[in-house]
Legacy VTK file of the C-alpha trace (Angstrom):
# vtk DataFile Version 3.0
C-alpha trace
ASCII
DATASET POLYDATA
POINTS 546 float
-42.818 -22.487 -21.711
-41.890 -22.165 -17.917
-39.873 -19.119 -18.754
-43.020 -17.350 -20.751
-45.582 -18.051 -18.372
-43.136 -17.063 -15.233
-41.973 -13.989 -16.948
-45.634 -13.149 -17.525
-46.699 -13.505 -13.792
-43.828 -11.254 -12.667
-44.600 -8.620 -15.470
-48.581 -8.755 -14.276
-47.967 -9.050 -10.735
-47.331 -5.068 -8.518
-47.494 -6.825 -5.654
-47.730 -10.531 -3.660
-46.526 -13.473 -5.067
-45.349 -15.581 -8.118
-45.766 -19.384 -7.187
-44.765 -22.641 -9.737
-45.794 -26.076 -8.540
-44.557 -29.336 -10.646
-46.922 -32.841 -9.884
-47.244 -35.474 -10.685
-50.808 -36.888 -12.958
-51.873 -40.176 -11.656
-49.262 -42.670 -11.980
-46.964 -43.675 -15.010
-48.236 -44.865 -17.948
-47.547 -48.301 -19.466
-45.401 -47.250 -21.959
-42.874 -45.734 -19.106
-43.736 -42.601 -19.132
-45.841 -40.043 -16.726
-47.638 -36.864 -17.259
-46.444 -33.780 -15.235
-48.610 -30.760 -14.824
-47.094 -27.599 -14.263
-49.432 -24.399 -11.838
-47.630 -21.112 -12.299
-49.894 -18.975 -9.930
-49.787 -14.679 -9.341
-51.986 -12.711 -7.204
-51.731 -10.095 -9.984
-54.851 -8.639 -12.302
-56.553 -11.115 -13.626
-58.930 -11.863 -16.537
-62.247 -11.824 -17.740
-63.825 -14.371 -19.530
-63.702 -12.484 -22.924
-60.111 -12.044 -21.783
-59.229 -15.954 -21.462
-60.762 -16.821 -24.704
-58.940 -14.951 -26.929
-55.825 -15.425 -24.883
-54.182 -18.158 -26.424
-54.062 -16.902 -30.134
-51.885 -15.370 -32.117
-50.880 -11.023 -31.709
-53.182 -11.156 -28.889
-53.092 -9.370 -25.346
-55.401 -8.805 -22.923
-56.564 -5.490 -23.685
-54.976 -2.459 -25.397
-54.716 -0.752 -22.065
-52.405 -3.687 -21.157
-50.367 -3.890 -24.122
-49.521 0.058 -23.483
-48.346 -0.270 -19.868
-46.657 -3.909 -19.948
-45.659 -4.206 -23.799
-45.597 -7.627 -25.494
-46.632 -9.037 -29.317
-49.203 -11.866 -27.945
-46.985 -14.081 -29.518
-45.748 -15.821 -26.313
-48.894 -18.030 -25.489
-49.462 -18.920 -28.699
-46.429 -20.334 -28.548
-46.475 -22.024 -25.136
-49.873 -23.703 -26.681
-48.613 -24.990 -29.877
-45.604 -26.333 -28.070
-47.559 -28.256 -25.527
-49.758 -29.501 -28.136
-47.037 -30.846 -30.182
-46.123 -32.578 -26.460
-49.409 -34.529 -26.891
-49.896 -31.893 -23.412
-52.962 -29.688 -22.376
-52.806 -25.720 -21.491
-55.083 -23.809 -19.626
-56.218 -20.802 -17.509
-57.875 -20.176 -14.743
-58.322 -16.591 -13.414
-60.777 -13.750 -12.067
-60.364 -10.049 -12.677
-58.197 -8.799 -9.708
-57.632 -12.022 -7.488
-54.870 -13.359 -10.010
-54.529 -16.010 -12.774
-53.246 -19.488 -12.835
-51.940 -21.146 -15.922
-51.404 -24.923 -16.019
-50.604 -27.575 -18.624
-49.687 -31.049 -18.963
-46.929 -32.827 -20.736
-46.447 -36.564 -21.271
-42.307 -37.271 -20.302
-40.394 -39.935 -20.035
-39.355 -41.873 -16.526
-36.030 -42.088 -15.824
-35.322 -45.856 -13.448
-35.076 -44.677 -10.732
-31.384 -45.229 -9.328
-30.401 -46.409 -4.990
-28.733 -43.178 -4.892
-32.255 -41.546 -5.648
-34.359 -43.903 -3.504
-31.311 -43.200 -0.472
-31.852 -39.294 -1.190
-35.373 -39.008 -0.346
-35.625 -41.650 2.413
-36.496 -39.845 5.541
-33.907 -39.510 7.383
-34.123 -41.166 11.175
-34.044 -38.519 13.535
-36.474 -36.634 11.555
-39.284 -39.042 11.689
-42.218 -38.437 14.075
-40.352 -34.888 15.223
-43.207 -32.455 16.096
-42.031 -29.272 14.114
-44.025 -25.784 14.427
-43.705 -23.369 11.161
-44.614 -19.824 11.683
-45.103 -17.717 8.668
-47.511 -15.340 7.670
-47.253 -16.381 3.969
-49.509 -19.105 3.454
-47.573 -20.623 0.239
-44.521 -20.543 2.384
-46.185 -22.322 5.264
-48.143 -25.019 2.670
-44.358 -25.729 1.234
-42.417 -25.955 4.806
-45.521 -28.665 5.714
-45.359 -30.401 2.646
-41.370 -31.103 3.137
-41.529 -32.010 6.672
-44.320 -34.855 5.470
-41.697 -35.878 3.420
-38.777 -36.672 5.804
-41.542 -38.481 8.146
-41.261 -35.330 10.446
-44.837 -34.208 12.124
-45.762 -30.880 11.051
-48.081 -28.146 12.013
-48.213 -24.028 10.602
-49.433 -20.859 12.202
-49.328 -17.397 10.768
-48.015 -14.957 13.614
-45.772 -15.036 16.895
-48.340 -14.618 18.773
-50.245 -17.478 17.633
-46.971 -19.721 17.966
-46.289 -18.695 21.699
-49.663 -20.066 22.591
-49.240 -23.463 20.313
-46.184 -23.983 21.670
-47.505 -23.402 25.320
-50.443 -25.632 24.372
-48.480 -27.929 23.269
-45.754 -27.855 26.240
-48.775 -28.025 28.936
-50.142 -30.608 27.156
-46.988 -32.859 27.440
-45.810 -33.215 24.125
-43.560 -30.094 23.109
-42.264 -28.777 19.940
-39.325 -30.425 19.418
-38.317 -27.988 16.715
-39.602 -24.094 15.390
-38.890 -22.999 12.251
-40.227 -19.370 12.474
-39.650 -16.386 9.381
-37.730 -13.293 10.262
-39.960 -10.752 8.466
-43.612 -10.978 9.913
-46.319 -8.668 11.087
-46.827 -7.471 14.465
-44.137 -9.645 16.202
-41.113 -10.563 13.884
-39.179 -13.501 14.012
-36.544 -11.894 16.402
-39.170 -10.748 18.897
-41.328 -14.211 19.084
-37.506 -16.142 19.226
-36.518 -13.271 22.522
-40.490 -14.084 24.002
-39.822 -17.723 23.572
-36.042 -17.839 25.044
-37.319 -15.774 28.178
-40.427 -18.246 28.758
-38.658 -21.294 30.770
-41.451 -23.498 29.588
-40.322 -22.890 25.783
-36.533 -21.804 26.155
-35.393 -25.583 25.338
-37.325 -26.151 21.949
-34.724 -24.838 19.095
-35.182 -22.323 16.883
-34.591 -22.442 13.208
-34.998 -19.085 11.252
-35.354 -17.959 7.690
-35.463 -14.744 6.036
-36.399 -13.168 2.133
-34.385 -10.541 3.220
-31.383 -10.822 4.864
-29.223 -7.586 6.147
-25.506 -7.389 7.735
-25.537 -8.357 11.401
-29.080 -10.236 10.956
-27.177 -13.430 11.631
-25.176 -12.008 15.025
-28.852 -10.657 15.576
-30.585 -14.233 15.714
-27.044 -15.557 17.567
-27.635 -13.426 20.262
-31.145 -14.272 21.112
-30.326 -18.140 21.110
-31.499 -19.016 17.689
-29.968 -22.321 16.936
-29.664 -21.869 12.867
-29.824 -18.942 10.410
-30.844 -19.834 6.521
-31.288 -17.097 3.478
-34.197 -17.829 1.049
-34.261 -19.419 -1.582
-33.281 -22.873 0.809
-32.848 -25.960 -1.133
-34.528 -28.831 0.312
-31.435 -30.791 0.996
-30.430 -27.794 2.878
-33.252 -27.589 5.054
-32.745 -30.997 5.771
-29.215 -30.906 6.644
-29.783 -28.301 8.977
-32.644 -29.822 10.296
-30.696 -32.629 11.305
-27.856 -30.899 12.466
-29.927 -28.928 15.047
-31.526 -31.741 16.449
-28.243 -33.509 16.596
-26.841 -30.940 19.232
-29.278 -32.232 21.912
-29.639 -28.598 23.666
-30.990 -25.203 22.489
-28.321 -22.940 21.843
-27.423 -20.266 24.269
-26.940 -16.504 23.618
-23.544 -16.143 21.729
-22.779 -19.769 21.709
-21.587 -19.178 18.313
-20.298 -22.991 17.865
-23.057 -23.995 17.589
-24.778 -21.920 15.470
-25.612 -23.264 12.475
-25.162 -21.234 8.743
-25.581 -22.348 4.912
-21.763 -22.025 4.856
-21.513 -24.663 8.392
-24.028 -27.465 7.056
-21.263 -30.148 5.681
-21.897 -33.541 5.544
-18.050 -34.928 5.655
-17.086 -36.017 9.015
-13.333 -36.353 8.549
-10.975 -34.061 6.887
-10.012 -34.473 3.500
-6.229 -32.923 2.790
-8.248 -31.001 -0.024
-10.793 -29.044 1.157
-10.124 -25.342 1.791
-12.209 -22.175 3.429
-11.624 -19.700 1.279
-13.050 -16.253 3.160
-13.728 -13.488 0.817
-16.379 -10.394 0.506
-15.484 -9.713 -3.164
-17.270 -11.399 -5.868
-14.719 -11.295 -8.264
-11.764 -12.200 -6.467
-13.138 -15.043 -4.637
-14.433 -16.559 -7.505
-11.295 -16.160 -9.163
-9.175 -17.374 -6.036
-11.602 -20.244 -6.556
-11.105 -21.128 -9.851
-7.419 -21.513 -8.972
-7.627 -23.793 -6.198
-10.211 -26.236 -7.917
-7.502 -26.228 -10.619
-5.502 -26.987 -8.271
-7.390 -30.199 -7.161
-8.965 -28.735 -4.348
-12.678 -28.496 -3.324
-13.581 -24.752 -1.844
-15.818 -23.788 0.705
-16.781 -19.918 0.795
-17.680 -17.536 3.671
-18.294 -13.995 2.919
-16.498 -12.288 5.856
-14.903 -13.003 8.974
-17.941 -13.942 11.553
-19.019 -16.763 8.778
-15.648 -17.988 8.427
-15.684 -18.640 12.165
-18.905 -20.309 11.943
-17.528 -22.615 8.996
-14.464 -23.753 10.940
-16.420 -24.388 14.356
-18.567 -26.999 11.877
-15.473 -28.187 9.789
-11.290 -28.850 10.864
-10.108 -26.931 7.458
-6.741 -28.172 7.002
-5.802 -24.375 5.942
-7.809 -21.195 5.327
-7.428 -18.618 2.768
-8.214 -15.262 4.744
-8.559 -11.718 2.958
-7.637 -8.866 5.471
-10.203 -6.234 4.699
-13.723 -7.269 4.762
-16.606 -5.855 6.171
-18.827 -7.038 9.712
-15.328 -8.711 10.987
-11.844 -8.729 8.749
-9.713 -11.212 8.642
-7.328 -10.173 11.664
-10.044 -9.692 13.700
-11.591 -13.117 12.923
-8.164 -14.910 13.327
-7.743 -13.322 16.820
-10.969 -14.588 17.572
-9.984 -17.865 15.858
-6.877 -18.472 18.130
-8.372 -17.939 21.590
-11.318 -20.070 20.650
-8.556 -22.516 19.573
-6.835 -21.911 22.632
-9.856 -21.820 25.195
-11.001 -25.422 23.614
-7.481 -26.845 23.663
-8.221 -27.751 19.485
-5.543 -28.188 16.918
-4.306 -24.870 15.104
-5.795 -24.087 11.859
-3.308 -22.871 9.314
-4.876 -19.326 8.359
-3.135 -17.647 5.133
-3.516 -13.728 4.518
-4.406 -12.933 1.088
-2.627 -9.096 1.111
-2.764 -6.688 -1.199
1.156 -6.075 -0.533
3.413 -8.775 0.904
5.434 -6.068 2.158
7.195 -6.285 5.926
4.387 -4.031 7.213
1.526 -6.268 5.866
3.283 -9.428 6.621
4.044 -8.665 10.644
0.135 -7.240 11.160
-1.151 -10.358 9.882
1.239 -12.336 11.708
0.808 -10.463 15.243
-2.961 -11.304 14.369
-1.831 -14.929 14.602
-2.022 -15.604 10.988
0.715 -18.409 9.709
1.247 -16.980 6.230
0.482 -14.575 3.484
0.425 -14.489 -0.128
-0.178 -10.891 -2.590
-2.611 -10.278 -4.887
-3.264 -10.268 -7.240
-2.843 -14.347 -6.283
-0.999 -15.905 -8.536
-1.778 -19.883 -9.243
1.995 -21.293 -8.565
2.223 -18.843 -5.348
-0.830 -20.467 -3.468
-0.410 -23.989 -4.725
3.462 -23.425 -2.935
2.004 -21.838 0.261
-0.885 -24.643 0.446
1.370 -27.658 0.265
4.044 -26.084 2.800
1.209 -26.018 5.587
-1.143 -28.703 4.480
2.242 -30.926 4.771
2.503 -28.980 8.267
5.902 -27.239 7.295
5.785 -23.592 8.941
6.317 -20.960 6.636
10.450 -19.727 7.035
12.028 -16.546 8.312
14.394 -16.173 5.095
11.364 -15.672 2.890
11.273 -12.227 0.477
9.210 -9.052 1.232
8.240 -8.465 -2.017
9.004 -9.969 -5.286
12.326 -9.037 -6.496
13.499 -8.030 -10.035
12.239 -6.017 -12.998
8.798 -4.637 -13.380
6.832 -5.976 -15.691
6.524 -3.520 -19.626
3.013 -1.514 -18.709
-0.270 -2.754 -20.433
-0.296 -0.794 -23.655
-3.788 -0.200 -23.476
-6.153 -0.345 -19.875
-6.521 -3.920 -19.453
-3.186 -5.941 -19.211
-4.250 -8.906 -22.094
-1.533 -11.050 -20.063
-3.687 -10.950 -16.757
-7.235 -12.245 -19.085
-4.657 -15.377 -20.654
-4.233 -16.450 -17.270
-7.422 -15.949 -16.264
-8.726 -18.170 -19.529
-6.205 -20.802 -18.280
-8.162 -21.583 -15.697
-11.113 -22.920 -17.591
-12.533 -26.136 -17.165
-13.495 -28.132 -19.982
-17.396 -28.190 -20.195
-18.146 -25.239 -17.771
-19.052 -22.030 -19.216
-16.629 -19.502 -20.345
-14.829 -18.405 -17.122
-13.587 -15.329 -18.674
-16.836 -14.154 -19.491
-18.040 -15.194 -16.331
-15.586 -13.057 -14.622
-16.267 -9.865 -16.606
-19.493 -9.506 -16.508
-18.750 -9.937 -12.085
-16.526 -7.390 -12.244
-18.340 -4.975 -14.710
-21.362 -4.807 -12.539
-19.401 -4.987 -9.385
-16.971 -2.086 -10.797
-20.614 -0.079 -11.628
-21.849 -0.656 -7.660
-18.201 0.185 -6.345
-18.478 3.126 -8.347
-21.430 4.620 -7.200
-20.530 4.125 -3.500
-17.194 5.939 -3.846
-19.798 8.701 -5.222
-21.865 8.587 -2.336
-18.929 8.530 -0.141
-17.240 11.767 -1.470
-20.480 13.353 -1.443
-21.066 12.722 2.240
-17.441 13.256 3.371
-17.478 9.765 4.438
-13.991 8.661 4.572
-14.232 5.031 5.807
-17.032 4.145 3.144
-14.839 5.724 0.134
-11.610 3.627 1.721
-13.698 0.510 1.954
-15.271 1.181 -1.616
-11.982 1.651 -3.605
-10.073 -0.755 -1.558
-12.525 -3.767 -2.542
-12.612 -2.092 -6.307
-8.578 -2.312 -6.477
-8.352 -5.731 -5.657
-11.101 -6.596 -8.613
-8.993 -4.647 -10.820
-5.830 -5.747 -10.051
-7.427 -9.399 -10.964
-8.977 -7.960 -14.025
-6.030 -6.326 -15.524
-6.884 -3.225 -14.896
-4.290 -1.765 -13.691
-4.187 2.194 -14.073
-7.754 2.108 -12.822
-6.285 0.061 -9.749
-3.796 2.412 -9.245
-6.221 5.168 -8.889
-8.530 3.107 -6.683
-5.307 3.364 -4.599
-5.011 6.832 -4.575
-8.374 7.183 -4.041
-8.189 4.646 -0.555
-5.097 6.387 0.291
-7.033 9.712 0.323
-9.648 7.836 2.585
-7.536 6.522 4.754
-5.768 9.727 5.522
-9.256 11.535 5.775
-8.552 13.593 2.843
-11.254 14.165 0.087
-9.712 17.130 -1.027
-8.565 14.973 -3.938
-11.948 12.814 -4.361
-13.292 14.578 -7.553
-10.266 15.276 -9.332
-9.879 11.219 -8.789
-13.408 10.186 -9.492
-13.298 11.910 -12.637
-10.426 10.181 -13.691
-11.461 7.009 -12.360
-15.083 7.018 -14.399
-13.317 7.754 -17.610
-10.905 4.893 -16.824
-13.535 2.860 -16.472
-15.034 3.668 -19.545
-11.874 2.389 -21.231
-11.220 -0.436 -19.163
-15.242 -1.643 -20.177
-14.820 -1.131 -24.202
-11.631 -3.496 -23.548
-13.330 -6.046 -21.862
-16.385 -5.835 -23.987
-14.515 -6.667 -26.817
-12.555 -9.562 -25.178
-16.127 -11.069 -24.404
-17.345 -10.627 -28.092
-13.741 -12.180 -29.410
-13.877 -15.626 -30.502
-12.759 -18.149 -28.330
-12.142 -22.273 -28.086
-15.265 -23.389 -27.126
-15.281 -24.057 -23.052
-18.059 -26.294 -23.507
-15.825 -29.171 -24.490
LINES 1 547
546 0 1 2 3 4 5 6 7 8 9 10 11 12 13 14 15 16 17 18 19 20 21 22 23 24 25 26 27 28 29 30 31 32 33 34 35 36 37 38 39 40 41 42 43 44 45 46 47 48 49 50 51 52 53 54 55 56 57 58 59 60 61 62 63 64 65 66 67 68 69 70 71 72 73 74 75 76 77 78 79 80 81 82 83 84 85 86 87 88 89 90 91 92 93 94 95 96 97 98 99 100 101 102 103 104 105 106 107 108 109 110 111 112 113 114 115 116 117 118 119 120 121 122 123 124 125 126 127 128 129 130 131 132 133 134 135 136 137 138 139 140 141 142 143 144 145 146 147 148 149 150 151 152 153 154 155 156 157 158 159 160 161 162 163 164 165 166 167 168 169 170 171 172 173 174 175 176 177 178 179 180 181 182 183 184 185 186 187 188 189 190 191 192 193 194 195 196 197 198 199 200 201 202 203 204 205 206 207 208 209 210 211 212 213 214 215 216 217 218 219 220 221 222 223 224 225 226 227 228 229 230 231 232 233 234 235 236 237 238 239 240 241 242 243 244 245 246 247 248 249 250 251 252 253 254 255 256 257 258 259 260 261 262 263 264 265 266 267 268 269 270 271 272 273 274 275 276 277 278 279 280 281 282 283 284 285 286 287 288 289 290 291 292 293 294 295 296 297 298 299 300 301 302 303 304 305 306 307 308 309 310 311 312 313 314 315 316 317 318 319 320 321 322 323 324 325 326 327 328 329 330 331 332 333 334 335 336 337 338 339 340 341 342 343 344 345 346 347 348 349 350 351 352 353 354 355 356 357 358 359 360 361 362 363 364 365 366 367 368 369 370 371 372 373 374 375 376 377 378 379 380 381 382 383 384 385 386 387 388 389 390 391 392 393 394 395 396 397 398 399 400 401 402 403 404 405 406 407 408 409 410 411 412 413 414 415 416 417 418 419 420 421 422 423 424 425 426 427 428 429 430 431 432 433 434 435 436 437 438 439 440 441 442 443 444 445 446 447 448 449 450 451 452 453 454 455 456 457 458 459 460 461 462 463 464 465 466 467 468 469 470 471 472 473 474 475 476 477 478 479 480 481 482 483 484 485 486 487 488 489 490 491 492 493 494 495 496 497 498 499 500 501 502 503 504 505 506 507 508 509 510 511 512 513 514 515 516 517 518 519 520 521 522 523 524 525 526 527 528 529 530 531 532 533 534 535 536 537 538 539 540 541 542 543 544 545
């Protein structure tokens, strides 16, 4: 029902917003259960009163007009009603032509007892209550929301709408003796954005020491070093969870000073907010910009037994470890905003600056060869293992440094031996059986999981090696097929990673001479390398729900 009348607001909504709100109907009823009544609210066109009557039946839309521009049978309300009425629930409308609809119903559902873990999880915590917070957004449903939560934790909240308005509250409030203790201000905003009201507030010496907590819809590369470097004390993507909030919340009032301009330890990320205060022996940063490969580099070490944390590139990876004493960290090499030499340089003279314990870093290469091995161990790295990673490798080179063993002099460059017998068609079948191996019993099929991440990641790689070629831009094709080669290599696909090579080799060397000839054979590669895969989704498998 949620998923029809959502869908709906989207598909009648050009423009503003799309808001569902869950409450609670008086209080439980005595036969232990309680009715819930469910808003789902669009500023999009609205309906007449002839409109809303006949809504609800069968084959039925809004007007022929409608059903030509945003399809549909009428079938999906119809349903929604019957269901709610066979809930012993209510459904209705509410809406005027142009300002937006809002459906609602009701359903009768049973209580769960509640449990001490649950009663724990939404105490407020302590050094949230009575905190004076300011919210500035200029989205009123975003402001209502960020209240309603800090009511919650026993935190003292108050909203404004611009930057302008929340320089003069929080100058009110400062001359008035009671400052902001706390400002969680939006990034995007009219007028004065979130960056511009943060620089205003750091340069006024009345406000500089109230931190800043900032959230953005919409977050680019280098909007985080952005928001570091005019002394915001955390950075958070939408959608944040409420737990999240919370967490960071606390974490920023728990530092006892605002943060200053590039203080980057204490700036506070999604990927720093941990709640463990020791070090478990199984917890690993695993630093990764591709989407396949880190989720299947994951999948191996929770096999493994251990739990992984994730950072995107190098500048979150430093933010991560500043929060959390890894006990070793998986590093790619090539990643964009800061690679993984670069961040393990900055790693070691942070390490050595503080006096701090050395954090095992281990280079995921694309080559163990002697060339790869000494950069990344001139970088200050401690270890490396190839990729494609291979289970039995990384469970070796984990245990040698989590057991604080340094890695050997005496190891091999490169594996040793025969080549494997080539895939006899594009995918190597070999590469998806170890891939299945790592599924857990009850989650959902990993294998699928990981095709359908590298299908649409292959598509986007794809296009951006087109774009590259087209503009002569050598770095952007490199970067392109270097990130698509180490999908395919963990895919299987091997003669389309070999061309990806070619194809970053002609990149590297500034060389596009070659980019056409190679795209063409690349797309058709890919082509066969999809049919493959597209039939290993549709085979029949043991069921990986258990």
């Amino acid at each position: 029902m949620l998923t029809n009348l959502l869908g709906n607001a989207i598909k009648f909504t050009e423009r503003g917003e799309v808001v569902l709100r869950a409450s609670l109907v008086g209080g439980a009823n005595g036969d232990g259960r309680a009715t819930v009544r469910f808003d789902v609210s669009d500023t999009g066109i609205g309906l007449t009163d002839e409109q809303r009557e006949k809504l609800f039946r069968s084959f039925s839309q809004a007007d022929t007009s409608t059903t030509r521009k945003y399809g549909g049978t009428g079938l999906g309300l119809a349903i929604c009603k019957q269901l709610v009425g066979l809930m012993g629930g209510e459904i209705w409308v509410e809406s005027a032509p142009g300002e937006g609809s809002t459906f609602s119903f009701t359903v009768p559902l049973k209580r769960q007892p509640e449990s001490e873990t649950a009663r724990t999880a939404t105490a407020p915590r302590a050094d949230l209550r009575g905190l004076r917070v300011l919210v500035v957004d200029d989205n009123e449903t975003n402001r209502r929301v960020l209240e309603r939560q800090l009511v919650s934790w026993g935190a003292r909240g108050k909203s404004v709408e611009s930057g302008a308005e929340a320089l003069e509250e929080m100058r009110r409030a400062a001359d008035g003796g009671e400052p902001y203790k706390l400002a969680i201000i939006d990034m995007q905003m009219p007028g004065m954005d979130g960056l511009e009201l943060a620089r205003l507030a750091k340069g006024d010496p009345e406000l500089s020491a109230t931190p800043l907590v900032m959230l953005t819809s919409m977050g680019q590369r280098g909007d985080g070093d952005k928001a570091r470097a005019v002394g915001i004390s955390a950075y958070l993507t939408k959608p944040v969870r409420q737990s999240e909030l919370r967490d960071c919340l606390t974490a920023v009032v728990g530092l006892g000073r605002a943060v200053e301009p590039h203080d980057s330890p204490s700036f506070i990320t999604r990927y720093s907010l941990k709640e463990e205060k020791s070090v478990p022996e199984g917890r690993i940063l695993l630093v990764e910009d591709n989407p396949v490969n880190q989720r299947v580099a994951a999948a191996m070490l929770e096999r493994l037994g251990y739990r992984v944390d994730l950072a995107d590139n190098g500048r979150e990876a430093l933010d991560a470890i500043s929060r959390f004493p890894y006990p070793a960290v998986l590093m790619d090499v090539q990643m964009p905003e800061m690679d993984g030499l670069e961040a393990t340089r900055e790693l070691r003279r942070r390490e050595e600056a503080a006096g701090a314990r050395r954090t095992p870093v281990i280079a995921m290469t694309a080559n163990a060869l002697e060339g790869d091995r000494e950069t990344c161990l001139r970088a200050g790295m401690d270890d490396y293992v190839a990729k494609p990673v291979k289970p039995a490798e990384l469970d070796e080179v984990l245990q040698r440094w989590i057991a604080g063993e340094a890695a050997t002099d005496d190891r091999p460059d490169a594996a040793t031996g025969p080549a494997p017998d080539p895939p006899k068609g594009s995918v190597d079948r070999s590469v998806l059986g170890s891939l299945r191996d790592l599924q857990e019993e009850g989650e959902p099929d990993i294998l699928v999981e990981l095709i359908d991440l590298y299908l649409d990641d292959a598509l986007a790689r794809l296009e951006g090696i087109r774009e590259a070629a087209a503009k002569g831009d050598a770095h952007s094709l490199e970067r392109n097929a270097h990130t698509l080669k180490g999908s395919s290599q963990n895919m299987g696909a091997t003669r389309m990673a070999a061309l990806c090579a070619e194809l970053q080799e002609a990149g590297r060397a500034d060389d596009l001479s070659r980019a056409p000839e190679l795209m063409d054979l690349l797309s058709a590669e890919f082509e066969l390398v999809k049919a493959e895969l597209d039939e290993e989704r549709a085979a029949p498998h043991p069921d990986s729900s258990g």
